[in-house]
N, CA, C, O and CB atoms as a CASP TS submission, in Angstrom:
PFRMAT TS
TARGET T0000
AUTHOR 0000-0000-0000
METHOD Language model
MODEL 1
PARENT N/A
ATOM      1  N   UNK     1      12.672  11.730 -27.010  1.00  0.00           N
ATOM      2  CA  UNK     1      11.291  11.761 -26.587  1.00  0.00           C
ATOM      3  C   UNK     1      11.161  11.035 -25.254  1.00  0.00           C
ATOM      4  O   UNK     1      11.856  10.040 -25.048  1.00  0.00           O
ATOM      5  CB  UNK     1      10.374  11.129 -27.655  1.00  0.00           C
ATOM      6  N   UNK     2      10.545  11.357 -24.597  1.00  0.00           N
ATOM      7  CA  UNK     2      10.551  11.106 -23.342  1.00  0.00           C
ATOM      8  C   UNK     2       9.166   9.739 -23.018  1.00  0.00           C
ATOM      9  O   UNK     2       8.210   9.439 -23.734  1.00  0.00           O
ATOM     10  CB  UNK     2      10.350  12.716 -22.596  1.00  0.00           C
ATOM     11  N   UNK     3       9.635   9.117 -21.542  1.00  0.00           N
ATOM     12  CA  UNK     3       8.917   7.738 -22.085  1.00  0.00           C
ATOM     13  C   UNK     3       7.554   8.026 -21.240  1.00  0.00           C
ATOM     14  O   UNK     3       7.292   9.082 -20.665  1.00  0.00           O
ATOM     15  CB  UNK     3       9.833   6.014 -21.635  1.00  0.00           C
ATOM     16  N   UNK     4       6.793   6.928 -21.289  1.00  0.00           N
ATOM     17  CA  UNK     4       5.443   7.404 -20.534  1.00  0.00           C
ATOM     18  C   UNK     4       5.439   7.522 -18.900  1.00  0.00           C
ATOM     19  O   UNK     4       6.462   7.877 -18.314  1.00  0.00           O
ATOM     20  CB  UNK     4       4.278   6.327 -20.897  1.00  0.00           C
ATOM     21  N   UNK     5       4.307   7.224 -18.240  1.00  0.00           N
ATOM     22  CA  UNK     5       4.498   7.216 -16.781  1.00  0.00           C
ATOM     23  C   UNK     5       4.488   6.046 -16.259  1.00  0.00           C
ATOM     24  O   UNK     5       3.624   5.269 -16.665  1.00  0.00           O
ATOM     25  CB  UNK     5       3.620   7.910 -16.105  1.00  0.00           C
ATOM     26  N   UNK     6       5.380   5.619 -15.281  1.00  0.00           N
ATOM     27  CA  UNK     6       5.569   3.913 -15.146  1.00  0.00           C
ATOM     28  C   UNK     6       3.932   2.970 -14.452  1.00  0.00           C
ATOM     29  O   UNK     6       2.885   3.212 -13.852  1.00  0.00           O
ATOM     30  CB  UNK     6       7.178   3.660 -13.714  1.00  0.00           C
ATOM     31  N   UNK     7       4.202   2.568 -14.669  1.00  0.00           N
ATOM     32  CA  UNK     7       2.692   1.108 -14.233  1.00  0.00           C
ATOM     33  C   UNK     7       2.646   1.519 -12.583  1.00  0.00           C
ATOM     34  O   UNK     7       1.474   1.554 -12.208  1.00  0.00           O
ATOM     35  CB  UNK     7       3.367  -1.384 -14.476  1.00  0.00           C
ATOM     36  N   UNK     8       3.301   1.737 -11.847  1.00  0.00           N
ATOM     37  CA  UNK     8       2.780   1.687 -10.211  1.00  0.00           C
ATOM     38  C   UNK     8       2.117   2.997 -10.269  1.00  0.00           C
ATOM     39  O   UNK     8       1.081   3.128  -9.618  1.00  0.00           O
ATOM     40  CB  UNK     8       4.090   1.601  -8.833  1.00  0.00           C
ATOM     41  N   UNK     9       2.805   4.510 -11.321  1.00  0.00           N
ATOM     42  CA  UNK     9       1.898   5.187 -10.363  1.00  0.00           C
ATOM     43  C   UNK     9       0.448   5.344 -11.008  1.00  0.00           C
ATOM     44  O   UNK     9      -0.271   6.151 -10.419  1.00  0.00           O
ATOM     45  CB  UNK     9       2.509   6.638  -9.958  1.00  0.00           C
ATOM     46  N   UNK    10      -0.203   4.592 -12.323  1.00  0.00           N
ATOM     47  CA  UNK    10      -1.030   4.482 -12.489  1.00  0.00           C
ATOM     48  C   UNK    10      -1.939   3.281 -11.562  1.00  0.00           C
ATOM     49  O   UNK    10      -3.166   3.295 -11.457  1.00  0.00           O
ATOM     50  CB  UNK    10      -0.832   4.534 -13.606  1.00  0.00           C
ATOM     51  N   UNK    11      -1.173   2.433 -11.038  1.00  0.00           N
ATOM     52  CA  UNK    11      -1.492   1.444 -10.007  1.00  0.00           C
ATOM     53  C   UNK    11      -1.855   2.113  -8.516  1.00  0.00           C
ATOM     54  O   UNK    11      -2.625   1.574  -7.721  1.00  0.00           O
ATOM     55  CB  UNK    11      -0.216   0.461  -9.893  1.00  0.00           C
ATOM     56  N   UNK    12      -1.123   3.462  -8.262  1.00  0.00           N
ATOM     57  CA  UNK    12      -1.163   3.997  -7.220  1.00  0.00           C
ATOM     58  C   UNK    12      -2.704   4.798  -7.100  1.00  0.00           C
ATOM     59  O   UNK    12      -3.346   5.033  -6.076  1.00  0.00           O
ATOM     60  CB  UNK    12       0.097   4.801  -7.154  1.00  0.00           C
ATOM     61  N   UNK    13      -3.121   5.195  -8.856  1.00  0.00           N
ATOM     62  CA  UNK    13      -4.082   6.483  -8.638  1.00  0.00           C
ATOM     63  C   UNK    13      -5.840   5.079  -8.525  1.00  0.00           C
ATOM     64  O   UNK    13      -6.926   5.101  -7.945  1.00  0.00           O
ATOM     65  CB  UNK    13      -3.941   8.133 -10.680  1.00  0.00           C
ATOM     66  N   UNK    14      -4.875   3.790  -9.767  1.00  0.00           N
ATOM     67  CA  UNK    14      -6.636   2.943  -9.387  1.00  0.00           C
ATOM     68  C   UNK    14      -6.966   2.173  -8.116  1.00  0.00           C
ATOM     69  O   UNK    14      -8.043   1.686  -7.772  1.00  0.00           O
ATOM     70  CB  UNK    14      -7.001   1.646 -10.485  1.00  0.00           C
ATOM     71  N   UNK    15      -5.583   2.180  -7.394  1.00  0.00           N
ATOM     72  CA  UNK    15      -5.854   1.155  -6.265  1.00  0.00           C
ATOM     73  C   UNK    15      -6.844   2.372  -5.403  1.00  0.00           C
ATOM     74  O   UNK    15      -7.904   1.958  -4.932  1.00  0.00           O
ATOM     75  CB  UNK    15      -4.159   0.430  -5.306  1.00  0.00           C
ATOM     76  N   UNK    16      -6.399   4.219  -5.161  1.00  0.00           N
ATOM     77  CA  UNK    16      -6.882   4.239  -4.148  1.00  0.00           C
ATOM     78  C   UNK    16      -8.389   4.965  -5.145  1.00  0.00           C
ATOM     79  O   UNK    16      -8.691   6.114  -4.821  1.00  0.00           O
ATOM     80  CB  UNK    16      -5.902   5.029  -2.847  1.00  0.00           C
ATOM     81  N   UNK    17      -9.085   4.426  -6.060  1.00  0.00           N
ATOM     82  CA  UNK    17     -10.146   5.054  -6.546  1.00  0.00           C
ATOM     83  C   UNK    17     -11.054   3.433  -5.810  1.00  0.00           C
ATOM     84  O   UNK    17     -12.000   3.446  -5.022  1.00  0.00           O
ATOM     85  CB  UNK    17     -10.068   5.573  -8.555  1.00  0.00           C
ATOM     86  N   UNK    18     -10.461   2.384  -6.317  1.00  0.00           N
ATOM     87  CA  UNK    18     -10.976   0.999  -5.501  1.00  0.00           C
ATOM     88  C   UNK    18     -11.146   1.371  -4.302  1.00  0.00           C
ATOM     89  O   UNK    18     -12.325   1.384  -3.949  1.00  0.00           O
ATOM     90  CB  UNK    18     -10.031  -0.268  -5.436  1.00  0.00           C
ATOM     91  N   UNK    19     -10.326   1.706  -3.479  1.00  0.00           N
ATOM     92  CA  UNK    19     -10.501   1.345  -2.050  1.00  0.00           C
ATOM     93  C   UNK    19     -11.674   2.607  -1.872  1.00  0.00           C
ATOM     94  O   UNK    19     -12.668   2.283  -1.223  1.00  0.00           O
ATOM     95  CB  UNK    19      -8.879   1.415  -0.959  1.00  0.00           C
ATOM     96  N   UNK    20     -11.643   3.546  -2.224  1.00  0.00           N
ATOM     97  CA  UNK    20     -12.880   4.803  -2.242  1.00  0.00           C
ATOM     98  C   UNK    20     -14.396   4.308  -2.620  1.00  0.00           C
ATOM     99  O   UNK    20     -15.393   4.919  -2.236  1.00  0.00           O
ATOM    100  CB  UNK    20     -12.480   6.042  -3.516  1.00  0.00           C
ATOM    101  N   UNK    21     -14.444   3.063  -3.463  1.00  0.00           N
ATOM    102  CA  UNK    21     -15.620   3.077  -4.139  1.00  0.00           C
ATOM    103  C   UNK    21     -16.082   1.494  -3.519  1.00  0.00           C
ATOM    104  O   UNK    21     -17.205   1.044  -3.746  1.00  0.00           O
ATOM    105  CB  UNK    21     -15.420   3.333  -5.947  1.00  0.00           C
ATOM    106  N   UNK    22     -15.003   0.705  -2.679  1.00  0.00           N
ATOM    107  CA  UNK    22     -15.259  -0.712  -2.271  1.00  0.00           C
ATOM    108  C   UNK    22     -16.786  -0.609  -1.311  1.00  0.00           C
ATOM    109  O   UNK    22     -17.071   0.537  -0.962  1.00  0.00           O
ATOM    110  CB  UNK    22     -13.762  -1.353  -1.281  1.00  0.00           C
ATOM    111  N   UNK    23     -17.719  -1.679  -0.895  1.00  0.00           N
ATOM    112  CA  UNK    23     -17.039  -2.819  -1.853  1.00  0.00           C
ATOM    113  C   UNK    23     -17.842  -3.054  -3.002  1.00  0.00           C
ATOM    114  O   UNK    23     -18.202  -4.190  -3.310  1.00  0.00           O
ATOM    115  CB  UNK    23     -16.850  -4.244  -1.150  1.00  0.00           C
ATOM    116  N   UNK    24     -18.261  -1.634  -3.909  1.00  0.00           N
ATOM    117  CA  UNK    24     -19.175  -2.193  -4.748  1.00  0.00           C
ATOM    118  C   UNK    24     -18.278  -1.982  -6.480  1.00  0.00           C
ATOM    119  O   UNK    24     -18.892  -2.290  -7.502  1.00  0.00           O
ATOM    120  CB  UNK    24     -20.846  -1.264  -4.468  1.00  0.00           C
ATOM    121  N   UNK    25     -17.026  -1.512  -6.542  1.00  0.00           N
ATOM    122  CA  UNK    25     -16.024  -1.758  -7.394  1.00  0.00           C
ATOM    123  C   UNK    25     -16.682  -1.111  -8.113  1.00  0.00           C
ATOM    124  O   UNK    25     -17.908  -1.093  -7.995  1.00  0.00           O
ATOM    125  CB  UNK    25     -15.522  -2.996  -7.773  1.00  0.00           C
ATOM    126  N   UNK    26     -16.019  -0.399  -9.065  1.00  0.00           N
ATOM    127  CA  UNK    26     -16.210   0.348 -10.475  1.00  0.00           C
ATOM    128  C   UNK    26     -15.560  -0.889 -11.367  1.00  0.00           C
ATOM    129  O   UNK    26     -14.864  -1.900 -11.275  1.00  0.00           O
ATOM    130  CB  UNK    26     -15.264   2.073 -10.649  1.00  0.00           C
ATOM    131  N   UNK    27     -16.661   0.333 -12.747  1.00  0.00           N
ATOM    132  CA  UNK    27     -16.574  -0.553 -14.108  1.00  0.00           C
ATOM    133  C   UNK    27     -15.123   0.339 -14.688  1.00  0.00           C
ATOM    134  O   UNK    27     -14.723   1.339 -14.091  1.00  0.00           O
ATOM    135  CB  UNK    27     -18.316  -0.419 -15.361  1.00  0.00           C
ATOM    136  N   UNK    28     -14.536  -0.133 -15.757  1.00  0.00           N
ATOM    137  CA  UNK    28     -13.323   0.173 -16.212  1.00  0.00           C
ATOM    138  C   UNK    28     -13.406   1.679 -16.757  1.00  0.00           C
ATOM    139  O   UNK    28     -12.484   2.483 -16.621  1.00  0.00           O
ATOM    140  CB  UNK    28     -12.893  -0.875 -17.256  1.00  0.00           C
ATOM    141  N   UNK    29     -14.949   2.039 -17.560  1.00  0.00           N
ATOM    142  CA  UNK    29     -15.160   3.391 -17.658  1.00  0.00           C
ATOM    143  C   UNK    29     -15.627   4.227 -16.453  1.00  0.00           C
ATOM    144  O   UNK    29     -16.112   5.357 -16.523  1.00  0.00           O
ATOM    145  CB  UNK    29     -16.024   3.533 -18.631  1.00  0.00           C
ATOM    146  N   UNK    30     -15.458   3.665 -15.580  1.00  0.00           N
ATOM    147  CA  UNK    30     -15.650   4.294 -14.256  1.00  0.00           C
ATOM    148  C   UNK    30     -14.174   4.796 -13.486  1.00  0.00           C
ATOM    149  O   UNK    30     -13.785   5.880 -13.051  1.00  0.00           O
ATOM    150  CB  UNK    30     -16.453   3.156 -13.323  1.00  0.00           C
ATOM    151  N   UNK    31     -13.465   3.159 -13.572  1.00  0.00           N
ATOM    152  CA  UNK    31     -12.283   3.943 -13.394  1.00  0.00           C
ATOM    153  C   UNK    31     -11.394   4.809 -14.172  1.00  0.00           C
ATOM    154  O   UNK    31     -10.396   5.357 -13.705  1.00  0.00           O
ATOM    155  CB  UNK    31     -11.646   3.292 -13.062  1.00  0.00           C
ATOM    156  N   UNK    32     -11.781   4.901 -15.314  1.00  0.00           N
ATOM    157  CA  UNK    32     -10.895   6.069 -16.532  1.00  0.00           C
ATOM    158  C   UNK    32     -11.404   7.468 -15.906  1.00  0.00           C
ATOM    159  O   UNK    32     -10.653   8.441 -15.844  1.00  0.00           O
ATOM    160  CB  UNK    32     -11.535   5.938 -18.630  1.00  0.00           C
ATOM    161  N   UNK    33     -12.707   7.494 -15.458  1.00  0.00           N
ATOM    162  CA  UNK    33     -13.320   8.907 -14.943  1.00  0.00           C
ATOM    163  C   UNK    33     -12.420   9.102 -13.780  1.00  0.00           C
ATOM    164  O   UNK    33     -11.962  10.236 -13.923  1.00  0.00           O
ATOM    165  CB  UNK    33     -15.054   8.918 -14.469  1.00  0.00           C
ATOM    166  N   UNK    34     -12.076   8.726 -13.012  1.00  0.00           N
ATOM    167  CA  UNK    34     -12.040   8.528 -11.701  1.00  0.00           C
ATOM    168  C   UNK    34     -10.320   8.552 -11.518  1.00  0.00           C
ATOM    169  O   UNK    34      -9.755   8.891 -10.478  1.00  0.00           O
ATOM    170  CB  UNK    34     -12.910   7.093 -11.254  1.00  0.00           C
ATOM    171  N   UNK    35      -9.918   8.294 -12.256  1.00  0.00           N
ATOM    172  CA  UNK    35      -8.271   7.971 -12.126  1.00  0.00           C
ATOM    173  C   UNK    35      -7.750   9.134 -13.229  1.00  0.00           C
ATOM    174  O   UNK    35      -6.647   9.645 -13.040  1.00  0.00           O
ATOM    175  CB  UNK    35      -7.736   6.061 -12.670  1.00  0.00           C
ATOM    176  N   UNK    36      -8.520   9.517 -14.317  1.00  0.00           N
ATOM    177  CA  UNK    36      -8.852  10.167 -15.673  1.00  0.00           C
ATOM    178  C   UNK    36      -7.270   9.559 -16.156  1.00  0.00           C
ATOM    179  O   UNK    36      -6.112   9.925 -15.952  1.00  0.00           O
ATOM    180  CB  UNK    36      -9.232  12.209 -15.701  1.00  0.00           C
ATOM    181  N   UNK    37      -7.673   8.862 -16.619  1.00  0.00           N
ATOM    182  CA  UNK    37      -6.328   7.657 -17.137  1.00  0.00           C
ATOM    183  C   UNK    37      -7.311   6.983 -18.599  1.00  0.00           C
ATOM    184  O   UNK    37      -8.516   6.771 -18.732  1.00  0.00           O
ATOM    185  CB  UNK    37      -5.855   5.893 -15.422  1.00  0.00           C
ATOM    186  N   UNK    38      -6.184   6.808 -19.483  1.00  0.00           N
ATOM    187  CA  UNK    38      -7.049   5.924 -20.625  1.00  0.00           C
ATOM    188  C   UNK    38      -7.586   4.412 -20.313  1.00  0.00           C
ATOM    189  O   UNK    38      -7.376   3.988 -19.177  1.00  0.00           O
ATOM    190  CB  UNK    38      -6.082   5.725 -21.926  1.00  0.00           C
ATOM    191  N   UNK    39      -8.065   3.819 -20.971  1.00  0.00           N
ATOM    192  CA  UNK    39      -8.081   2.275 -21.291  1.00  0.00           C
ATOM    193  C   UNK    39      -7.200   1.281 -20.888  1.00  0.00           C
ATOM    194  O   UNK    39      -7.394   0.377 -20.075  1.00  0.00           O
ATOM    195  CB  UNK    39      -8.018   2.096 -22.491  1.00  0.00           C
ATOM    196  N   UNK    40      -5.891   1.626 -21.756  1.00  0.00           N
ATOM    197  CA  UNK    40      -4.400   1.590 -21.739  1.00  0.00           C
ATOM    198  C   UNK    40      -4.092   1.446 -20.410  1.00  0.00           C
ATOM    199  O   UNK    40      -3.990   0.308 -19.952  1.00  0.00           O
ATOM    200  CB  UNK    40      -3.693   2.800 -22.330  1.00  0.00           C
ATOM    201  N   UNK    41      -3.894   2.603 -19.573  1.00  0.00           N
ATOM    202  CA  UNK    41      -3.156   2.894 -18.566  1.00  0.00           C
ATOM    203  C   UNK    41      -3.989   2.455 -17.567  1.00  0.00           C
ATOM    204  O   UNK    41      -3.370   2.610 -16.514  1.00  0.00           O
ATOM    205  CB  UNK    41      -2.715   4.215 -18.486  1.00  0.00           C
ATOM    206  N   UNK    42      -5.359   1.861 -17.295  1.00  0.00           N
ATOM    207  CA  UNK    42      -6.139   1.478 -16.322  1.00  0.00           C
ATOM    208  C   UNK    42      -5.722  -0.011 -16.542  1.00  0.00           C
ATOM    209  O   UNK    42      -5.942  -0.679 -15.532  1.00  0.00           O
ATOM    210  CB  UNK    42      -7.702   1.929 -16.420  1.00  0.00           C
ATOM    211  N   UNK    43      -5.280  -0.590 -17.387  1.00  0.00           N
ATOM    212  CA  UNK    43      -5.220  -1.839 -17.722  1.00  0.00           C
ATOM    213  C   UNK    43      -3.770  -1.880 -17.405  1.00  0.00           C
ATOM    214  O   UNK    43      -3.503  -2.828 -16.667  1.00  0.00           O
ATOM    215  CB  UNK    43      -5.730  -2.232 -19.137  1.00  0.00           C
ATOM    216  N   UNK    44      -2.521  -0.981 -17.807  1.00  0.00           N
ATOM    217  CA  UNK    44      -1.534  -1.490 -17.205  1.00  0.00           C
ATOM    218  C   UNK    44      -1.322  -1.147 -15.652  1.00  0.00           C
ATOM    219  O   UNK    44      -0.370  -1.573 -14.999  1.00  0.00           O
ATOM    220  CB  UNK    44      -0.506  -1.146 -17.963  1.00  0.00           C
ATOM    221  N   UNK    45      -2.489  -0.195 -15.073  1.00  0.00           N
ATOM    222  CA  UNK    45      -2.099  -0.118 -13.428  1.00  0.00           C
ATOM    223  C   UNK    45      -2.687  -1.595 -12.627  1.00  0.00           C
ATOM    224  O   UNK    45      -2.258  -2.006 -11.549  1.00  0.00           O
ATOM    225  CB  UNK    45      -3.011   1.471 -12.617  1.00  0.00           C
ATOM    226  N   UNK    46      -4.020  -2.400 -13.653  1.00  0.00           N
ATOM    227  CA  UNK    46      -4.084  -2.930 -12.905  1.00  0.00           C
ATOM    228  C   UNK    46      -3.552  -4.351 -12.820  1.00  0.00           C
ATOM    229  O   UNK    46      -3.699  -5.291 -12.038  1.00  0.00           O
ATOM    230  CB  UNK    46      -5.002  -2.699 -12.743  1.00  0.00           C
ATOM    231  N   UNK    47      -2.828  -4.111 -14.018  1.00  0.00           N
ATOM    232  CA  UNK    47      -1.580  -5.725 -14.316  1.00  0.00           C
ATOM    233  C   UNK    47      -0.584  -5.673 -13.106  1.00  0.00           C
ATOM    234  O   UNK    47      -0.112  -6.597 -12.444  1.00  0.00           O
ATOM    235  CB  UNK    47      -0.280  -5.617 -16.114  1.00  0.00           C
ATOM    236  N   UNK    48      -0.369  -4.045 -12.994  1.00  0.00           N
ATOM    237  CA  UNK    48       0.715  -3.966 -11.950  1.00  0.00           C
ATOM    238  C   UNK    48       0.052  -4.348 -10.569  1.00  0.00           C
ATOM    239  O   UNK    48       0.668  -5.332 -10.160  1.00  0.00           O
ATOM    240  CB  UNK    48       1.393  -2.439 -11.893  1.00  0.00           C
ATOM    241  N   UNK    49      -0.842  -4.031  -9.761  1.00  0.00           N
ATOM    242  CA  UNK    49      -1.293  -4.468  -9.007  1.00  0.00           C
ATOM    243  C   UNK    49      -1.584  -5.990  -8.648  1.00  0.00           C
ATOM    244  O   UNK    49      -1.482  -6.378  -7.484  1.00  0.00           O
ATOM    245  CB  UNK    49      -1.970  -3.860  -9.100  1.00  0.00           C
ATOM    246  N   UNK    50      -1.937  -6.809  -9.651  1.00  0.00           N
ATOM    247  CA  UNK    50      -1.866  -8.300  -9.548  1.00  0.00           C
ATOM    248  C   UNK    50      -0.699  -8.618  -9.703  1.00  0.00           C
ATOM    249  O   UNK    50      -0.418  -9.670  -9.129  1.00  0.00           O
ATOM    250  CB  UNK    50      -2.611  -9.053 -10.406  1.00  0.00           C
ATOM    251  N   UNK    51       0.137  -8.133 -10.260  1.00  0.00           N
ATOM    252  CA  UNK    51       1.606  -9.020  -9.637  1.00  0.00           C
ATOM    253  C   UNK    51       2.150  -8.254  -8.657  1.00  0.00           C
ATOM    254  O   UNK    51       3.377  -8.348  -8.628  1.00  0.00           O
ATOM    255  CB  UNK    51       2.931  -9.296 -10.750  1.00  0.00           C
ATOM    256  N   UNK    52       1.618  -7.433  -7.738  1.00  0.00           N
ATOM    257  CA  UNK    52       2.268  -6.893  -6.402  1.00  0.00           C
ATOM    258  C   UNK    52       1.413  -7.662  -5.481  1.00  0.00           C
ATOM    259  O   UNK    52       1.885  -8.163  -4.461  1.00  0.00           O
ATOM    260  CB  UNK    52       2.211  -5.155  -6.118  1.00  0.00           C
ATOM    261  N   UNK    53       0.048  -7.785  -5.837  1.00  0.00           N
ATOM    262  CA  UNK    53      -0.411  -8.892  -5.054  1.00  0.00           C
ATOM    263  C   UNK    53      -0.059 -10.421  -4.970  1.00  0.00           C
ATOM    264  O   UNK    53      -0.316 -11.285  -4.131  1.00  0.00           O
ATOM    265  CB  UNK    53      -1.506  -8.876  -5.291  1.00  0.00           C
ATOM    266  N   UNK    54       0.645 -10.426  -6.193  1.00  0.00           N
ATOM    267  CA  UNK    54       0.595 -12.349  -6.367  1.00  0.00           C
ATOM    268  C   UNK    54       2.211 -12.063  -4.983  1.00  0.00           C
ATOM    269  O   UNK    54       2.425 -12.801  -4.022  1.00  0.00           O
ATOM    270  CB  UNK    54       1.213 -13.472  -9.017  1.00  0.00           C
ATOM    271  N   UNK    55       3.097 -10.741  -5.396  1.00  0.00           N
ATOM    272  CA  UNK    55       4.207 -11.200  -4.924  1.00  0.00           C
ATOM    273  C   UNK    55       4.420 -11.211  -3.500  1.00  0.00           C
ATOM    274  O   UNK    55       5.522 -11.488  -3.026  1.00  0.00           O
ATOM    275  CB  UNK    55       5.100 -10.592  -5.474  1.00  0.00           C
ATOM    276  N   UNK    56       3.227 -10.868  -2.661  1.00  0.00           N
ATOM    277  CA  UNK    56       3.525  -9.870  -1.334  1.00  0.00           C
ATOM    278  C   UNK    56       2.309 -11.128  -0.721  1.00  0.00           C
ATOM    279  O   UNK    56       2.200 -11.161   0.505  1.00  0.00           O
ATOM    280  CB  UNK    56       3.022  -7.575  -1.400  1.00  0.00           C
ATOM    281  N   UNK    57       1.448 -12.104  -1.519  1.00  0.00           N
ATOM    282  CA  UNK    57       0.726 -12.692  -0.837  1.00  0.00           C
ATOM    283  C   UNK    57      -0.641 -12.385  -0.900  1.00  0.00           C
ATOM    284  O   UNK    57      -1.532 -13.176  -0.593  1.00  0.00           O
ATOM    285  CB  UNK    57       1.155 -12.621   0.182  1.00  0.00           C
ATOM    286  N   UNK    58      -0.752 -11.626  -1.164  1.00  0.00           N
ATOM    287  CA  UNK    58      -1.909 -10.633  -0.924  1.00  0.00           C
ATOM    288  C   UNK    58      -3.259 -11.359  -1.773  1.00  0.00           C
ATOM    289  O   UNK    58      -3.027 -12.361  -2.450  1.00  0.00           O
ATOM    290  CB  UNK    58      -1.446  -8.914  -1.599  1.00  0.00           C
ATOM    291  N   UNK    59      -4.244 -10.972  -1.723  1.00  0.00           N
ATOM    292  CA  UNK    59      -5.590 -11.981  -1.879  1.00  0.00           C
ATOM    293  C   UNK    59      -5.379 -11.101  -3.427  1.00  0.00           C
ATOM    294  O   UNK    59      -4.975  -9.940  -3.367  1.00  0.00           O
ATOM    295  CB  UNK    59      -7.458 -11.796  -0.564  1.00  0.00           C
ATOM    296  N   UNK    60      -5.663 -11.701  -4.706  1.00  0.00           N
ATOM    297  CA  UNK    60      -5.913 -11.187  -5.857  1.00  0.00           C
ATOM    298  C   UNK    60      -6.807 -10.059  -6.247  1.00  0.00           C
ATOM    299  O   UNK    60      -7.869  -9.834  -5.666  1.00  0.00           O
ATOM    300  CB  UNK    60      -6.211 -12.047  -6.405  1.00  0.00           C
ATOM    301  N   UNK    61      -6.335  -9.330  -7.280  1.00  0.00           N
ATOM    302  CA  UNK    61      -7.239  -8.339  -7.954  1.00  0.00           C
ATOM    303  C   UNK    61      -8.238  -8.806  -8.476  1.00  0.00           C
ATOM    304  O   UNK    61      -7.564  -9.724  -8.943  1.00  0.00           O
ATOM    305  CB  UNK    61      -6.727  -7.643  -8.877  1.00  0.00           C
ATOM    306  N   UNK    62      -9.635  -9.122  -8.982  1.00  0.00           N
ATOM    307  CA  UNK    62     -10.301  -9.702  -9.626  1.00  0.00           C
ATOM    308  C   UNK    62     -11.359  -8.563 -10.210  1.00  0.00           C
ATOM    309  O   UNK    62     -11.730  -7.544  -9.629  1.00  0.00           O
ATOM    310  CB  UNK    62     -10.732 -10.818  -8.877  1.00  0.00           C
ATOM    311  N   UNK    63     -11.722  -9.020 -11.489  1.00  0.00           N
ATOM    312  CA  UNK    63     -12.662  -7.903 -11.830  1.00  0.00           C
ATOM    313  C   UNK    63     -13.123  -9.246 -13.090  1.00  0.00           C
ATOM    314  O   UNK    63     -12.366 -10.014 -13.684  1.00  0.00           O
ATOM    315  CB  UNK    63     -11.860  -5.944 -12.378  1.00  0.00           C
ATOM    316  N   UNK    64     -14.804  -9.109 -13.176  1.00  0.00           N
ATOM    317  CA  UNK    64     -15.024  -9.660 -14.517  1.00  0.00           C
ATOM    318  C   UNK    64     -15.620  -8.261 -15.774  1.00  0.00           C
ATOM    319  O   UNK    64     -16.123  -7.254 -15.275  1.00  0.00           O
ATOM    320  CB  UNK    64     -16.325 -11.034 -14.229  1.00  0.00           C
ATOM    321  N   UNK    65     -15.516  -8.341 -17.033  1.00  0.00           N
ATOM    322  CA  UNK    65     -15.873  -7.862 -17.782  1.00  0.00           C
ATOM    323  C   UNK    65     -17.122  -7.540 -18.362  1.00  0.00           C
ATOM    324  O   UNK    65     -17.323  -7.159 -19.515  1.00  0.00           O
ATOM    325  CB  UNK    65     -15.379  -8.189 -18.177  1.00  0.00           C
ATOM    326  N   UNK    66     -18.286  -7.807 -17.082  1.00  0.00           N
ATOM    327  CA  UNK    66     -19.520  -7.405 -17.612  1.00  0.00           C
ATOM    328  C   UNK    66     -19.600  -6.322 -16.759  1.00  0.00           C
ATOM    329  O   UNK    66     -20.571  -5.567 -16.809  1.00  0.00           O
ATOM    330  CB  UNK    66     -20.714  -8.401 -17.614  1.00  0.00           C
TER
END
């Protein structure tokens, strides 16, 4: 059985739905529309993104949950 799709290129489809919608940021069911990615996979693109930011320097991902 074959494995899923790796964390960057779901990182690849939310970073550029962010940079499309900055700077007023989508909600997480915004980005599932928008990326059409689950829960799951919006959450592991954007784990991947904060540690490409922590590693490269880069100013953090931040999002709060309301």
């Amino acid at each position: 059985m074959g494995r899923g799709v790796p964390a960057h290129v779901h990182a690849e489809a939310i970073l550029s739905a962010l940079l499309e919608a900055r700077p007023a940021g989508l909600t997480i069911v915004q980005l599932m529309a928008a990326t059409e990615r689950t829960r799951a996979q919006v959450h592991t693109g954007l784990a991947h993104l904060r540690q490409v930011a922590a590693a490269k320097g880069l100013p953090p991902v931040t999002w709060d949950k309301t």
